[in-house]
C-alpha angles and dihedrals in degrees: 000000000000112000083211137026113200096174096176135359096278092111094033110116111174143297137280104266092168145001133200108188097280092001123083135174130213134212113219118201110202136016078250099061085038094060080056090070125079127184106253091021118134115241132185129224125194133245119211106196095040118082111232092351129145137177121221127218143165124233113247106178138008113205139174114188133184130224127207113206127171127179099202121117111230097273088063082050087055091053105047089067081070109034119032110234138200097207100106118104133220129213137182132221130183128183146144134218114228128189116202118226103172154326136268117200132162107258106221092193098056095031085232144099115259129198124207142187091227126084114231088205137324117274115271118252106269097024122154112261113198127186115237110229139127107007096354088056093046090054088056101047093050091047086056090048087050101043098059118084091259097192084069099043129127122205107224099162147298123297116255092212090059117009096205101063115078118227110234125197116204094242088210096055093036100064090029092075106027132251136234117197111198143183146131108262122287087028098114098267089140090031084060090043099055094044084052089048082044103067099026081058096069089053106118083226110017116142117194122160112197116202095229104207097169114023093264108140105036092111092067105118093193097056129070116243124235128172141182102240112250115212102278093060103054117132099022123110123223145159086234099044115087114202121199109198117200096238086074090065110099117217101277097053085048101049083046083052100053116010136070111213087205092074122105089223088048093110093049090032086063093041088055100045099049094044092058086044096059095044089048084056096040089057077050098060101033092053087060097036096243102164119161080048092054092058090049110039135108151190084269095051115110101244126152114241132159124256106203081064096057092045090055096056101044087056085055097063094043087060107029119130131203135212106250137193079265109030139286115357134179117274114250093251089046105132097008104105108031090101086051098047092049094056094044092057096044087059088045088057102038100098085200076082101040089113079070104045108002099064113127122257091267090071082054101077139109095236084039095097096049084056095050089054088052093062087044102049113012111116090184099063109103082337082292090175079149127053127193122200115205105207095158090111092046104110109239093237104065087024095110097051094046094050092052089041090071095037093053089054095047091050091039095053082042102051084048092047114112105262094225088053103040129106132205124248138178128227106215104204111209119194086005093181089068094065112022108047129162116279104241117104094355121146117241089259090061090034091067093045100045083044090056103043086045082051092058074043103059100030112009099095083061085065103035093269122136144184138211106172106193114195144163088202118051095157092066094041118100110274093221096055094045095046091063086056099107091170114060119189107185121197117185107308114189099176118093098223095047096053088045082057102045088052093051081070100054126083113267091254099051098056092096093060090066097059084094089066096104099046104043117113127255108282085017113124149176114235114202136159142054091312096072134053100221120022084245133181102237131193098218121225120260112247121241090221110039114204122240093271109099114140120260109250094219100183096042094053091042084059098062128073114263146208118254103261113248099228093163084068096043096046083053100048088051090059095049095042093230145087108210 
């Protein structure tokens, strides 16, 4: 069976006139065989020592130049200021730049076409160079719809080359390697998101857990609903409420929290602190006799301990007082910690943080911790192959930490499960740009959380942990995180620096390919990386289920006749912190 027919030159657009490793350019002979080319169409070159094999390649660039060429010495040069001449001579020349971006062959072990990523050679000069459209275009679509494992594809859309043939994403790969989904706003991020739930959803043992920033995707009826209590919650206890309490904090986090490292006391601020912490755990542990714990632990373990102590005696050592050759002088630590102490208390009153230190005695507990993982990372729970984590009460400015908080726990339960017994998971990162920003200039409490996401990065696939950052700004997300992103789906992207990132991703030949970013549709994407057979522009599936993220019509709703606003509510409701 031929992979392609080319009966007569109608689809023959030029020959090969020069290569460059991936990059090839084409001689085209006449204006005609020119108007066959389009920037982002798929060609194919042939191969002459391969039997029924093709390579594949996009067109990058049409151009028709003009030559000037003129046969007079420089006396005739002289003369032609003074008499106008017909003697130059103009020549044409047509060509297009190609980049290769794989090879199709017949598969005679399988009886099939195949499509791959590698190049069996480059094209041979003077090589025949034909445009893929109408039935040509359809054989090697369905060759790329055939090629791929299809018990582990993912449907992500339709191709925009050719809508009837459906874009698959190789779901291992695609999670192996993690993934970044990125897009200016209004572009279809949440859109992507949902169609990819969607279909993880109806695994009998998937296990995705989405970072919920807005509220966006609370409407999903497939995925179980978390959410971090608001003030107006506390104290309650609910499978939906997801308490936080401050003893899972390691002692980053809780140095990031309390102290302020600009203080001249800071050093003495943080010895004093974590010595009262890990007393406050060793009375713990020794309270329930837990021996072989108390040889191993550490400040990091997740041991309940109580606060007030610590505050206590904290206060003690502010105030203390010591016997001197004259009499009672301050202690060496007198003065040091009121600031700290301070602080400390005006977070233990602000009931914005009471997910922290206002959960009930039930989230306490020493088994409290392995409950709260349940709810995290159970797939089993009400069939919660899908989590959703609610953050939109968390206060920005402890938002980092709190986010990390619950993926370092996740990756942590995950990297001391048994390995026969573990099960991967993915980490869907929502609004990315909030919480893992680049280093430079962050404060510690965005540090922590940047150094603990970069750590899942870097080793979590190791473990069964995997990422998908989705952002409408990369430029602004850390450059560590995003580098270990071998699988790249852009949306529309307007702004300069986020296109420039998202090109400092891609492969060196495929660059061009992303010059089309400002001016896809809405729901339109690039698909690029080791998930895919083909960096491909895909048309993504609509969602069954769309998240709570539509745009706002402003002047169609400006145009309708409104309630009176109820500000004395919402004033209310701002003072309370709630809206219930």
């Amino acid at each position: 069976m031929a992979l392609f027919e080319f009966k007569d030159d109608s689809l023959l657009l030029g020959t090969v006139r020069e290569v460059d490793t991936r990059k090839v350019s084409i001689h085209v002979k006449t204006d005609e065989d020119l108007r066959k080319a389009k920037v982002g169409q798929l060609v194919a070159l042939q191969v002459a020592s391969g039997v029924d094999t093709w390579l594949i390649a996009f067109i990058d660039k049409v151009m028709k130049s003009v030559a000037t060429n003129s046969s007079k010495n420089e006396e005739e040069d002289q003369a032609s200021e003074i008499k106008d001449t017909d003697e130059d001579l103009e020549n044409t020349i047509n060509s297009v730049k190609l980049t290769l971006v794989g090879s199709t062959r017949w598969n005679a072990v399988g009886q099939k076409p195949i499509f791959s990523r590698s190049l069996v050679q480059v094209p041979d000069i003077e090589a025949k160079c034909y445009v893929l459209r109408d039935q040509q275009l359809e054989n090697f679509m369905s060759i790329l719809v055939t090629s791929g494992d299809k018990s582990n594809s993912l449907a992500l859309g339709r191709y925009t080359l050719d809508d009837s043939a459906t874009a698959y994403l190789d779901g291992n790969k695609f999670f192996q390697r993690h993934a970044a989904l990125l897009g200016s706003t209004g572009s279809g991020k949440s859109w992507t998101v949902a169609a990819i739930l969607e279909q993880a959803a109806k695994l009998p043992s998937s296990n995705l857990i989405v970072f919920d920033l807005h509220g966006e995707y609370k409407s999903l009826s497939y995925a179980r609903q978390l959410r971090i209590p608001g003030p107006e919650e506390l104290g309650k206890s609910s499978d939906e409420l997801l308490y936080l309490p401050y003893w899972l904090l390691n002692a980053d986090e809780m140095q990031a929290l309390f102290i302020d490292r600009s203080e001249f006391s800071a050093h003495n601020q943080v010895m004093a602190f974590q010595d009262a912490v890990i007393e406050e755990k060793k009375i713990t542990l020794l309270k329930l006799d837990k021996q072989q714990i108390l040889s191993a632990f550490t400040l990091d373990s997740p041991i309940p301990f109580s606060i007030e102590n610590v505050i206590s005696t904290l206060s003690d050592l502010n105030d203390e007082m010591e016997q001197g050759a004259r009499g009672l002088k301050q202690g060496k630590f007198y003065g040091q910690f009121s600031r700290l102490l301070t602080r400390i208390r005006s977070k233990l009153t602000d009931k914005r943080y009471g997910f922290l230190f206002g959960a009930p005695d039930s989230e306490h507990q020493y088994d409290s911790m392995a409950k709260t993982v349940a709810k995290l990372m159970d797939y089993n729970i009400n069939q919660a192959q899908i989590k959703v984590i609610d953050f939109s009460e968390v206060p920005s400015d402890i938002l980092p930490v709190i986010v990390s908080l619950v993926a370092r726990i996740i990756y942590q339960v995950q990297f001391w499960t048994n390995h026969e017994t573990r099960r991967p998971l993915a980490l869907v990162c929502d609004e990315a740009h909030l919480y893992l920003p680049k280093k430079e200039g962050q404060n510690p409490v965005e540090l922590r959380a940047i150094e603990a996401f970069e750590k899942i990065a870097k080793e979590g696939r190791k473990y069964g942990v995997a990422l998908l950052i989705v952002s409408q700004r990369p430029s602004d997300v850390s450059t560590t995180v995003l580098s270990q992103c071998n699988n790249v789906i852009a949306l529309r992207l307007t702004n300069g620096d986020d296109q420039t990132t998202v090109k400092k991703l891609m492969p060196e030949s495929l660059e061009s390919l992303l010059d089309v970013l400002p001016i896809m549709d809405v729901g339109e994407a690039l698909v690029v990386g080791d998930a895919v057979l083909l960096p491909s522009r895909v048309k993504i599936n609509k969602p069954d289920e769309k998240p709570l993220s539509a745009t706002i019509d402003f002047w169609s709703v400006w145009q309708q006749k409104g309630d009176e606003p109820d500000f004395i509510r919402a004033v209310e409701n701002m003072r309370k912190q709630g809206r219930g």
